[in-house]
TIMAR-98849 format. One record per residue (C-alpha): residue number from 1; residue in one letter; chain; y, x, z. Coordinates in steps of 0.25 Angstrom, whole numbers. Layout:
TIMAR-98849
   resi   resn   chain      yy      xx      zz
    NUM      A       A       Y       X       Z
...
END
This chain:
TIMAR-98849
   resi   resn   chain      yy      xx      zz
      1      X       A      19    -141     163
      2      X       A      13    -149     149
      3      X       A      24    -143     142
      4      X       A      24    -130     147
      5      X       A       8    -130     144
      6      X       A      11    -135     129
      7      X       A      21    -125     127
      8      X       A      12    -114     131
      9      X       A       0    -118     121
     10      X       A      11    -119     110
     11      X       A      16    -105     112
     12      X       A       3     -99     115
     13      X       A      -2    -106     102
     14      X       A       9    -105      93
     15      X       A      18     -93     100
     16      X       A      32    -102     102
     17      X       A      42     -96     110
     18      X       A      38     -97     125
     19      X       A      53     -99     129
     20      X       A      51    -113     130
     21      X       A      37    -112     138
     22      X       A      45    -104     149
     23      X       A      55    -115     150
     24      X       A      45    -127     153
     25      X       A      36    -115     161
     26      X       A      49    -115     170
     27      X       A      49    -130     172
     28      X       A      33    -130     173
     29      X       A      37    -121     186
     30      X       A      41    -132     198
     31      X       A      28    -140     192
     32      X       A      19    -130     192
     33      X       A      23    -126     207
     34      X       A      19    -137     213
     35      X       A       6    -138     206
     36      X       A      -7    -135     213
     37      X       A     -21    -130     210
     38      X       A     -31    -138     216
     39      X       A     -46    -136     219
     40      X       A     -56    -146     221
     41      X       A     -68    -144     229
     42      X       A     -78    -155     224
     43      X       A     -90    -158     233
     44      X       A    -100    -168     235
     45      X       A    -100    -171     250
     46      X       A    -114    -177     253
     47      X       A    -118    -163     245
     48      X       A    -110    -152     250
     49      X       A    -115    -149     263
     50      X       A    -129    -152     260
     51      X       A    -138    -140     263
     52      X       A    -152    -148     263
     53      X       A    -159    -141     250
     54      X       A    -170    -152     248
     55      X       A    -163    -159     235
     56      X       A    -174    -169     233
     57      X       A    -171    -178     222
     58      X       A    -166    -191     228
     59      X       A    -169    -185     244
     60      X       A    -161    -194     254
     61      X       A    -150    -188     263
     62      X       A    -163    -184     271
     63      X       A    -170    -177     261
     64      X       A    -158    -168     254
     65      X       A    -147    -167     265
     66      X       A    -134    -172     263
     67      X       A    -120    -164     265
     68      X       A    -110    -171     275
     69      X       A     -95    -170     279
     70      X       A     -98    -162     288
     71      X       A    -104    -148     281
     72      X       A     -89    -146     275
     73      X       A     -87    -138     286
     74      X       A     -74    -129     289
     75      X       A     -83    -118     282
     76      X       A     -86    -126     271
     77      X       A     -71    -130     268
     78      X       A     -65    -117     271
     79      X       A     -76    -112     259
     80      X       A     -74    -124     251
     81      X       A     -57    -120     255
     82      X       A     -59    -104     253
     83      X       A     -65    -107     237
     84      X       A     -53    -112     231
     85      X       A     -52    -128     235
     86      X       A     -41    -134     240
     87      X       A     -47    -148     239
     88      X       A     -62    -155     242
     89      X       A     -67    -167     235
     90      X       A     -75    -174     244
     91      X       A     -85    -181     234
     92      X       A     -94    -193     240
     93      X       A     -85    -197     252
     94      X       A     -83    -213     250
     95      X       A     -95    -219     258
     96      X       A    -104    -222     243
     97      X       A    -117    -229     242
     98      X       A    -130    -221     246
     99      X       A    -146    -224     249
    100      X       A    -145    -221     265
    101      X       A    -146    -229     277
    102      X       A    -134    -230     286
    103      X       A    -135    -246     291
    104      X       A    -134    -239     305
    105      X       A    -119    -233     302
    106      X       A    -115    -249     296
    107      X       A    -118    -243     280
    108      X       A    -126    -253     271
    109      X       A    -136    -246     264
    110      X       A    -134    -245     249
    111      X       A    -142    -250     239
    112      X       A    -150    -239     231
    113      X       A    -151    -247     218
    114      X       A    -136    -245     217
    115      X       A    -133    -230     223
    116      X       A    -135    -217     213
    117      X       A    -144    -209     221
    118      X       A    -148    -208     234
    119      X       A    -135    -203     240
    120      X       A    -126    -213     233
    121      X       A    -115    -210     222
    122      X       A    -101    -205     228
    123      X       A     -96    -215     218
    124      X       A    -101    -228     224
    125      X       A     -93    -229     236
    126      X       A     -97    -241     246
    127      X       A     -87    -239     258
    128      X       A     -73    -232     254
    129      X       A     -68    -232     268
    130      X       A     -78    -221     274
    131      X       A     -89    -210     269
    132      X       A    -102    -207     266
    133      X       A    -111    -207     278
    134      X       A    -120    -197     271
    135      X       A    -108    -187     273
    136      X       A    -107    -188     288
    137      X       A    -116    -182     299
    138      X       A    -113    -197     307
    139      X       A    -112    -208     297
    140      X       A    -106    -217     308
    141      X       A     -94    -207     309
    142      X       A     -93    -203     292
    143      X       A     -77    -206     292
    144      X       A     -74    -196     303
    145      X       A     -83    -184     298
    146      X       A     -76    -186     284
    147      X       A     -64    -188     291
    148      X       A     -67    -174     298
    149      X       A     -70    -168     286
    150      X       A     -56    -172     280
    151      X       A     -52    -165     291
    152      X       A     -59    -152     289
    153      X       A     -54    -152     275
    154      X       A     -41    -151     277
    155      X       A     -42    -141     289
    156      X       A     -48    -132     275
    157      X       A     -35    -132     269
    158      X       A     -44    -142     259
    159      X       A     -40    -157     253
    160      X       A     -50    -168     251
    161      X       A     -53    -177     241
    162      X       A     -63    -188     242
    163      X       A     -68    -199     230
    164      X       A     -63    -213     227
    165      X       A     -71    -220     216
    166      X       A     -62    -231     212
    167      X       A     -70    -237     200
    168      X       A     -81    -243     208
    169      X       A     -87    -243     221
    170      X       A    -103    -245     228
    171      X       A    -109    -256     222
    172      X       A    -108    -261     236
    173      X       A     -96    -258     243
    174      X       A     -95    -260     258
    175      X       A     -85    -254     265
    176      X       A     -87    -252     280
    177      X       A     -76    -244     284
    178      X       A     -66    -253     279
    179      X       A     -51    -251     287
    180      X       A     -46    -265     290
    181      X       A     -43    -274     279
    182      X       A     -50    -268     269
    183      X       A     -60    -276     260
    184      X       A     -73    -270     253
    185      X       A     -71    -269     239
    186      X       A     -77    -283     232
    187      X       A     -75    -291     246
    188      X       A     -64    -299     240
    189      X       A     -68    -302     228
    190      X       A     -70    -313     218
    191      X       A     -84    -310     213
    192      X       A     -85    -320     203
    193      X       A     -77    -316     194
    194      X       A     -78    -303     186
    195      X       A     -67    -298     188
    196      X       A     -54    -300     198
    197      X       A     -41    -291     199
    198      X       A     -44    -291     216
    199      X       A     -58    -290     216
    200      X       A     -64    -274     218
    201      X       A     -75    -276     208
    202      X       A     -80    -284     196
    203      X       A     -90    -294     194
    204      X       A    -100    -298     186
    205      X       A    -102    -313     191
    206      X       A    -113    -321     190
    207      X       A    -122    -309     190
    208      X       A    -131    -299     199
    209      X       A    -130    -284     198
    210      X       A    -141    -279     194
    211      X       A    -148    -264     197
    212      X       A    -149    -255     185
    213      X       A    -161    -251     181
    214      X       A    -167    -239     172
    215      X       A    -182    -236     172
    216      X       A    -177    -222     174
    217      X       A    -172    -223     187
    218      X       A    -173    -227     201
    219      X       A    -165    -228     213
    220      X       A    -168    -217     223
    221      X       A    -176    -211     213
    222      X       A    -187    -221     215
    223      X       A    -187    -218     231
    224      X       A    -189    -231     239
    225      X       A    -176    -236     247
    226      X       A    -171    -249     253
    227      X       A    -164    -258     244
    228      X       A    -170    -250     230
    229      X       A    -175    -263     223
    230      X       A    -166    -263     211
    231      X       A    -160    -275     218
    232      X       A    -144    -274     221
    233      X       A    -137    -286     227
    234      X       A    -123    -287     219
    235      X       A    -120    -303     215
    236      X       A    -110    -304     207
    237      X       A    -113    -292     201
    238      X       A    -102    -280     199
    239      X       A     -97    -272     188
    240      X       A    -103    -258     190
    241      X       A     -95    -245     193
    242      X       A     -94    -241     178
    243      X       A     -90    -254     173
    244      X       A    -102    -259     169
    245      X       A    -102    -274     168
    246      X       A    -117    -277     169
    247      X       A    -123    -284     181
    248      X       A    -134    -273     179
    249      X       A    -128    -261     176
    250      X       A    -135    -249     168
    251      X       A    -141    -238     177
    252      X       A    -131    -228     170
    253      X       A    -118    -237     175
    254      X       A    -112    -235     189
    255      X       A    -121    -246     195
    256      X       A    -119    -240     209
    257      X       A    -105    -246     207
    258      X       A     -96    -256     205
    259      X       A     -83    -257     199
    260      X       A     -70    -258     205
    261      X       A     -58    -267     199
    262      X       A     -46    -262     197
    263      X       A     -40    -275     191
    264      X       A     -44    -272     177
    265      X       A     -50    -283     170
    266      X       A     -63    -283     164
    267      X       A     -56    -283     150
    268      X       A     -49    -270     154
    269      X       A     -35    -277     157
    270      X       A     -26    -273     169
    271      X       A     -26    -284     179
    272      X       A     -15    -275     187
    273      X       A       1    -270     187
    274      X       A       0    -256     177
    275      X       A      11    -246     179
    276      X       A      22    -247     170
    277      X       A      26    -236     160
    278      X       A      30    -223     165
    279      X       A      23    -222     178
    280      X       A      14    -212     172
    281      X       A      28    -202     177
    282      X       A      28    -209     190
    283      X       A      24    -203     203
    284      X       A      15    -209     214
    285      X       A      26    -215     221
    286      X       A      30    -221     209
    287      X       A      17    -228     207
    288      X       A      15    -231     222
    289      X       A      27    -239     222
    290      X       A      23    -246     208
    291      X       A      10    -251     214
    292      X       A      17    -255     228
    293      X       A      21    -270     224
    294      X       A      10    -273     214
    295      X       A      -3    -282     216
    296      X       A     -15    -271     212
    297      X       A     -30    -275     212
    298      X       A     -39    -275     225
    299      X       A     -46    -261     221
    300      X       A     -33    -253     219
    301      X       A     -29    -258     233
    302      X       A     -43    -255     240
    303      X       A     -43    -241     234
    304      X       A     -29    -237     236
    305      X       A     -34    -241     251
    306      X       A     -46    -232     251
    307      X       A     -38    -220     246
    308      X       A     -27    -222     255
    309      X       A     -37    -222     266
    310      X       A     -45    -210     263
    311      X       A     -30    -202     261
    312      X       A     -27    -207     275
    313      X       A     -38    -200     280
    314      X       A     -34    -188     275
    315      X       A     -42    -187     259
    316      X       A     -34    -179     252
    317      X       A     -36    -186     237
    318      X       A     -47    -193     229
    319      X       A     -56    -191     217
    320      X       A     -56    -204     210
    321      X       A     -69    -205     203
    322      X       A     -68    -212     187
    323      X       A     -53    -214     191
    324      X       A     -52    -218     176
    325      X       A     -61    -232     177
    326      X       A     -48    -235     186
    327      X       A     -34    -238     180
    328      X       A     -24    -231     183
    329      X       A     -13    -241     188
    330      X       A     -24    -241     200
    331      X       A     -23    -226     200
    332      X       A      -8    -227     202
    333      X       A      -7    -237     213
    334      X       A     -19    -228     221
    335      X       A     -15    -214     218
    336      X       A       0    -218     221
    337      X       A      -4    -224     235
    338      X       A     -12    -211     239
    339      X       A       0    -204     235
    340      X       A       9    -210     242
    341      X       A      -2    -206     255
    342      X       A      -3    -192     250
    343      X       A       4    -186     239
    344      X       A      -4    -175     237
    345      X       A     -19    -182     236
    346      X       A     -28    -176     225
    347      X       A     -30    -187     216
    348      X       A     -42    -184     205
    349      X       A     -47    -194     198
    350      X       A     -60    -194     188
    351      X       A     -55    -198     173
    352      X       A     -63    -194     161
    353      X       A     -52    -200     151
    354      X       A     -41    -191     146
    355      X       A     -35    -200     139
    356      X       A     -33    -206     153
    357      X       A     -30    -194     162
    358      X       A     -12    -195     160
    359      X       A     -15    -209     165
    360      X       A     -22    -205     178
    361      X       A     -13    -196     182
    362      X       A       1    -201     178
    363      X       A      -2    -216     181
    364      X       A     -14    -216     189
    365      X       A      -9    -205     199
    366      X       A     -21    -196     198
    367      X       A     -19    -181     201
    368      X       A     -28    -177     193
    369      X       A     -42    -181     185
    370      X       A     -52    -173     181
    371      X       A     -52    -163     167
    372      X       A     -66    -166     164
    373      X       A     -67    -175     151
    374      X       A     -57    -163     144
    375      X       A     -59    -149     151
    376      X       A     -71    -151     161
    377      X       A     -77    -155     148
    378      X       A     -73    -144     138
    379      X       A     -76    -132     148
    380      X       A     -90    -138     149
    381      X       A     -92    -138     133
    382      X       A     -86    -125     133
    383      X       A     -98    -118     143
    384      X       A    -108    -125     136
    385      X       A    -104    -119     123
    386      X       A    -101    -133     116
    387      X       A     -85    -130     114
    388      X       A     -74    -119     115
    389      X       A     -67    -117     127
    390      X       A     -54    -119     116
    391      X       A     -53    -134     118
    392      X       A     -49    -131     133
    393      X       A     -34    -129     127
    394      X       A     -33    -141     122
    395      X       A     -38    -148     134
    396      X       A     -27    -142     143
    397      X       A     -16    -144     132
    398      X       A     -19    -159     132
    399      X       A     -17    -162     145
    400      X       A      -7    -151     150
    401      X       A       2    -162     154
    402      X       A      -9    -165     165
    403      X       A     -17    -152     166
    404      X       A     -14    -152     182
    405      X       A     -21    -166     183
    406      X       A     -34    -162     177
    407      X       A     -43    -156     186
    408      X       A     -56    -149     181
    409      X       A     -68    -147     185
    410      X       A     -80    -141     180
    411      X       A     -91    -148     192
    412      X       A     -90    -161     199
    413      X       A    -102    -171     205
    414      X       A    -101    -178     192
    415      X       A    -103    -167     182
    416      X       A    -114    -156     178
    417      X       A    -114    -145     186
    418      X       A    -105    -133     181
    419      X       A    -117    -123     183
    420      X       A    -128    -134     178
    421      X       A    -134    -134     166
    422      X       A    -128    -144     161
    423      X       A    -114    -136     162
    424      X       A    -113    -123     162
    425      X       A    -125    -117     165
    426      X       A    -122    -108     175
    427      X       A    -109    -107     186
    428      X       A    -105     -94     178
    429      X       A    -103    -102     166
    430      X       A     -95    -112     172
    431      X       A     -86    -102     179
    432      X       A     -78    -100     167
    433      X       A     -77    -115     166
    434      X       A     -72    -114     181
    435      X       A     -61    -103     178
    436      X       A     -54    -109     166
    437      X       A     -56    -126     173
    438      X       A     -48    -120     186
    439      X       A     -39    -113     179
    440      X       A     -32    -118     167
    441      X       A     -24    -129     173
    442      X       A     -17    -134     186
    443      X       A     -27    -144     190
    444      X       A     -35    -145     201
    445      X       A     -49    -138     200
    446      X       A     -61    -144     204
    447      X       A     -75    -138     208
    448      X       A     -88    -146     213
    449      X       A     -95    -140     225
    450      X       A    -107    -131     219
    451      X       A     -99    -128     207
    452      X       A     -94    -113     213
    453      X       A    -108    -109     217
    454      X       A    -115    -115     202
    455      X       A    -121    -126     208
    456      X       A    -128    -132     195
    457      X       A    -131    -146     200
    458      X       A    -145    -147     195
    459      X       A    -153    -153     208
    460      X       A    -162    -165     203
    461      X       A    -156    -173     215
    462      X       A    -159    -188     213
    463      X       A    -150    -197     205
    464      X       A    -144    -190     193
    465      X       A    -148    -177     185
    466      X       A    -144    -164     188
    467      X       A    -133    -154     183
    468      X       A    -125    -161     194
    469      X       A    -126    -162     208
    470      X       A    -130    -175     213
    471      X       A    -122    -186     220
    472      X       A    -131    -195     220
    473      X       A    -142    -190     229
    474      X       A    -143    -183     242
    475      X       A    -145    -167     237
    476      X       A    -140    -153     243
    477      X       A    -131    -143     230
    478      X       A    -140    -129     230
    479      X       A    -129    -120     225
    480      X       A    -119    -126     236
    481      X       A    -128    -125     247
    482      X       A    -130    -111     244
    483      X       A    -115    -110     247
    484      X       A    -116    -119     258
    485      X       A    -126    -110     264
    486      X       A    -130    -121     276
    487      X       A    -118    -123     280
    488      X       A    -111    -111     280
    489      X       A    -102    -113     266
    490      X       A    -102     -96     263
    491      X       A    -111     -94     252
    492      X       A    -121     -86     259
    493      X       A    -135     -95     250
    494      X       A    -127     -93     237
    495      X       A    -133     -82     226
    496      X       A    -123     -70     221
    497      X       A    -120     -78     209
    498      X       A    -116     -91     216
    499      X       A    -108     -83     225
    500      X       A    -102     -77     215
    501      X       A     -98     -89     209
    502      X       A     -92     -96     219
    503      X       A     -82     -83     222
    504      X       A     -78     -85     208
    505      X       A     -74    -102     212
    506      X       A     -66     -95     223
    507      X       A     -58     -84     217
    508      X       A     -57     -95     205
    509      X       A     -52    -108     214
    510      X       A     -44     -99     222
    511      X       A     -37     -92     211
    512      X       A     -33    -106     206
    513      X       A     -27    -111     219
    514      X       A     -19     -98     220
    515      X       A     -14     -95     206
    516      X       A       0     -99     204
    517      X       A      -4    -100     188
    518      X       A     -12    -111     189
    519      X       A      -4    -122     193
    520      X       A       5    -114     181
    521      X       A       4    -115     165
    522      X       A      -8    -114     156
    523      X       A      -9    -109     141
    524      X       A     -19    -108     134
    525      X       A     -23     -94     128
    526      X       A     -35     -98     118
    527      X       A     -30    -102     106
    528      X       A     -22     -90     104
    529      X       A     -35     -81     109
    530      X       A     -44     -90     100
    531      X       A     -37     -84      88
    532      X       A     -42     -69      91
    533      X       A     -57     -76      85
    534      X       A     -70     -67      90
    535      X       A     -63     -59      99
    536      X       A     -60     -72     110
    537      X       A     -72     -78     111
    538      X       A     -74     -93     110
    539      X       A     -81     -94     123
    540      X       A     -66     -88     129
    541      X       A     -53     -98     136
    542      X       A     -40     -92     140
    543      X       A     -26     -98     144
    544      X       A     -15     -93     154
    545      X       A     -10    -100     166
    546      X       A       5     -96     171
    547      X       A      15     -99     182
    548      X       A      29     -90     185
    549      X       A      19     -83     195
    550      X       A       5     -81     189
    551      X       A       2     -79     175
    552      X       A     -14     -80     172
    553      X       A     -23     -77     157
    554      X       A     -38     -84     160
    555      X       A     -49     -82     150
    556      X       A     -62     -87     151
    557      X       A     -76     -84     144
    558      X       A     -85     -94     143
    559      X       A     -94     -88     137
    560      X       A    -107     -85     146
    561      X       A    -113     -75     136
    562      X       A    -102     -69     129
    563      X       A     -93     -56     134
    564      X       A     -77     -59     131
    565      X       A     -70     -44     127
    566      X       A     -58     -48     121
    567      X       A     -43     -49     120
    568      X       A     -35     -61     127
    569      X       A     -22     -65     119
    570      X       A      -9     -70     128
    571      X       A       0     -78     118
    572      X       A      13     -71     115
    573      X       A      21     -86     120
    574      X       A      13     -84     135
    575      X       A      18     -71     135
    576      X       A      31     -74     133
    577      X       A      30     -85     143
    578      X       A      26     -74     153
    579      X       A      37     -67     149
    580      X       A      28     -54     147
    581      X       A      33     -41     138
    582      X       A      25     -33     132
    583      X       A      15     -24     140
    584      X       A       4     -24     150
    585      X       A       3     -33     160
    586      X       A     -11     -34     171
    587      X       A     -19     -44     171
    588      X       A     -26     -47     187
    589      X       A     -40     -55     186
    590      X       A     -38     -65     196
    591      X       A     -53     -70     201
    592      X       A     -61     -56     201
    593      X       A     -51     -47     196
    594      X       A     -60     -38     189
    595      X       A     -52     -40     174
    596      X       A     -42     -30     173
    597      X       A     -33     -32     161
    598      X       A     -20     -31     157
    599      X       A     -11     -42     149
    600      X       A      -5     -33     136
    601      X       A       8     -39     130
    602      X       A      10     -35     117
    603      X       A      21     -41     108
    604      X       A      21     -52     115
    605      X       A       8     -56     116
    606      X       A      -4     -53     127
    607      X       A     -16     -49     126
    608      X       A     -28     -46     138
    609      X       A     -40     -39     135
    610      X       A     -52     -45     140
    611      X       A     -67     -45     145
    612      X       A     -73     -56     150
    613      X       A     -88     -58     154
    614      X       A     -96     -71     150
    615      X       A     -91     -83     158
    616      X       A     -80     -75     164
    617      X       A     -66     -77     165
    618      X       A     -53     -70     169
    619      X       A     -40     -73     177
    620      X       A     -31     -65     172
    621      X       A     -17     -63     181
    622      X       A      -5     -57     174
    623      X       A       1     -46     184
    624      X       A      15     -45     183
END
């Protein structure tokens, strides 16, 4: 498909016969059928089904309410289902460390001088082998009620992904639901070195960890709680979650965490077997049966178990958070094992290097990593009026070759809110953002739960600032609930405009599951409009998506104050690519059908007349 992609843009750009471009289009064709588009359904699962309004700034469980397995519902999955999704990621499922008391059900209490917030970070898991027991109605029975709601998620039509944080884990890790034969991380290791290829973490011997501290902040808010004395018993101390090598780490570092070992020496050197050249064209089996005679480090072996036993129970893939402080041989022995289990797990891996992403995905085995350092990025220059939506070209040019692999995303629980503030300003101005995000490549789509009724994130609710929604602290999501409407999941407390916006997510998401064009070709349509100066406006983005069956011309205005009235120009090498003549051919809007426009094909070359509002956006189908 790379080739067909780089073959377009030269046509389109320096109008070279398209001969050539059918030819690889034709080849293109048995890799495109078997491509799917994807839709992701982020929630955070303590949140979701929250309806307590109270949101007082560090409010226990008691206080603010907290959502639990149970509220997704039949209803609630069937509405998550009917909106475009076809997969729900699960977030804050491992059993993480938080201030409550549940000694009763055999839990050790957490220390709040080392947990975010008062409901804990997902990120500092303490007990891989079961859940949360903030999510369940019966703590003593959380497995099963998760296990139920894997159930119930399938019976949707829906697959389900949950979190692996493989870079570190609670700075005190006790697992209580081990299977047999399984060993805590740390139980077997030598603590009185630094470092060790089989032991889970490293050391800092000799030395006492000691509690950030910053005049500016206090656990709990200041709240009294047992075990809040600045005091945490960890000798020798550990190296924290971000890497940081101080026995006191500074209150900015992950000091919740600590770091596992992945048998790379602290000078940076590999202390295991690397693949050997050209396994980065090598499927999963081939990797799988590289790694099954090798000696690997403790960590890969323990987190290759903890996936393997999360697939056995029917998870459906993982989102591997800051995949990227992990090498990638690791990668390749885990996502190979999980293959091998399930060969059509959704692996999605959190990498902020491009300069690294081939490696994750031919080496590492990834299925795909998120777009946000290049087009997450741009799109939100773009809204705030800091760049031209031009550079998008070049974005999806670069890495063609893995366009499929880079899912996007415009809200997750680590970003601004899309509607805050801090982004776009309102949902309407981010809804041309969502248009050309879900539509300009084959890669999987992903919204955060809020996003499609404008949920702006600006809740003061603990630790943290606003213009994104907590996950630190026990809280209820205003917009969402409005959705939620107690418990019934139709809508029925949103205002016209949310509702309004959320029936654009649907027709959108759904338009992209069912389009056969966009698991097809994309071209890009800008620098040949760009040329026509005043008359496209710089606020404008338009490309074309193709397959034999659907052929698709999608401009955007992100402009929010400026009215579009002009003429979009269809290179002559895509024409003759489509193998159109000259005349007139309609044009069908595919979300609210109310363009009506016609394709006009004069020697050779098309040209669509058009109008398009502030922040809107067309889809525009070729009839023919």
């Amino acid at each position: 498909m790379k080739q067909t992609i780089k073959l377009l843009v030269l046509a389109a750009l320096v109008g070279i016969s398209a001969q050539s471009v059918n030819a690889q289009s034709k080849k293109d064709k048995k890799v495109s059928e078997k491509v799917q588009k994807k839709v992701v359904y982020q929630v955070f699962t303590r949140l979701f089904g929250n309806t307590n309004q109270n949101n007082k700034p560090w409010g226990t469980k008691e206080e603010n309410g907290v959502g639990k397995f149970a509220d997704f519902t039949e209803v609630a999955l069937d509405e998550i289902k009917k909106l475009g999704v076809t997969h729900i990621w699960y977030t804050g499922v491992p059993h993480h460390a938080l201030v409550g008391d549940y000694t009763k059900y055999g839990i050790s209490n957490d220390d709040p001088d080392v947990v975010k917030g008062r409901a804990g970070s997902p990120y500092a898991v303490k007990d891989y082998y079961n859940v949360n027991p903030d999510l369940a109605v019966d703590p003593a029975n959380r497995l099963a009620e998760f296990e139920a709601l894997i159930d119930r998620t399938h019976k949707a039509g829906l697959k389900l992904l949950i979190d692996i944080v493989p870079n570190h884990v609670a700075r005190r890790y006790e697992g209580k639901s081990n299977p047999p034969g399984v060993r805590d991380f740390g139980a077997d290791d030598d603590t009185s070195v630094e470092y060790a290829r089989d032991n889970n973490f490293y050391y800092i011997p000799n030395s006492s960890f000691k509690v950030p501290y910053s005049p500016d902040y206090k656990p709990l808010g200041g709240d009294p709680a047992p075990g809040s004395d600045g005091y945490f018993d960890e000798v020798p101390a550990k190296w924290t979650g971000n890497g940081s090598r101080l026995a006191q780490p500074d209150i900015n570092d992950w000091y919740e965490t600590v770091k596992i070992n992945y048998g790379i020496r602290p000078d940076g050197s590999k202390d295991f077997p690397e693949l050997p050249a050209g396994y980065d064209a090598k499927d999963y089996k081939a990797h799988f049966e590289f790694w099954k005679d090798k000696s690997v480090p403790s960590s890969w072996i323990k987190f290759r178990d903890i996936a393997l036993y999360w697939i056995a129970k029917g998870v459906d893939g993982f989102r591997y958070d800051m995949a990227e402080m992990v090498p990638y041989e690791f990668w390749s022995f885990m996502n190979s094992s999980i293959k091998m289990k399930n060969p059509d797990a959704f692996l999605l891996a959190e990498v902020y290097n491009p300069n690294e992403y081939r490696n994750y995905i031919k080496l590492g085995k990834m299925d795909y990593l998120y777009d946000k350092v290049d087009l997450y990025d741009k799109l939100k220059e773009v809204i705030q009026g800091k760049s031209l939506p031009d550079p998008v070209t070049d974005i999806q040019n670069r890495f063609q070759d893995i366009e499929h692999h880079l899912l996007h995303f415009l809200d997750n629980h680590d970003e601004q809110r899309l509607a805050s503030d801090a982004f776009a300003g309102t949902p309407e101005k981010g809804m041309p953002l969502m248009v050309l995000s879900a539509t300009i490549s084959s890669s999987p789509t992903m919204i955060y739960f809020g996003q499609e009724v404008g949920e702006r994130g600006d809740l003061d609710s603990g630790f943290g600032k606003p213009t994104r929604t907590t996950i630190f602290d026990y809280a209820g999501v205003p917009s969402h609930q409005r959705w939620m409407n107690s418990g019934r999941f139709d809508g029925g407390a949103l205002s016209d405009s949310e509702k309004k916006l959320r029936d654009f997510y649907k027709r959108l998401l759904n338009f992209t599951l069912e389009a056969d064009a966009m698991t097809g070709t994309f071209v890009e349509l800008q620098t040949e409009n760009r040329k026509q100066g005043e008359q496209y406006k710089p606020g404008l983005y338009s490309f074309a998506r193709y397959s034999a069956k659907q052929k698709l011309l999608i401009v955007t205005n992100f402009s929010w104050v400026s009215e579009a009235d002009f003429t979009l120009e269809v290179p002559e090498a895509l024409i003759k690519t489509w193998k159109f003549k000259d005349g007139s051919y309609p044009l069908k809007e595919k979300l609210y059908g109310n363009h009506t426009s016609t394709l006009e094909v004069k020697n050779g070359k098309g040209f669509v007349k058009l109008k398009l509002a502030p922040s809107e956006s067309v889809i525009l189908e070729v009839q023919k």
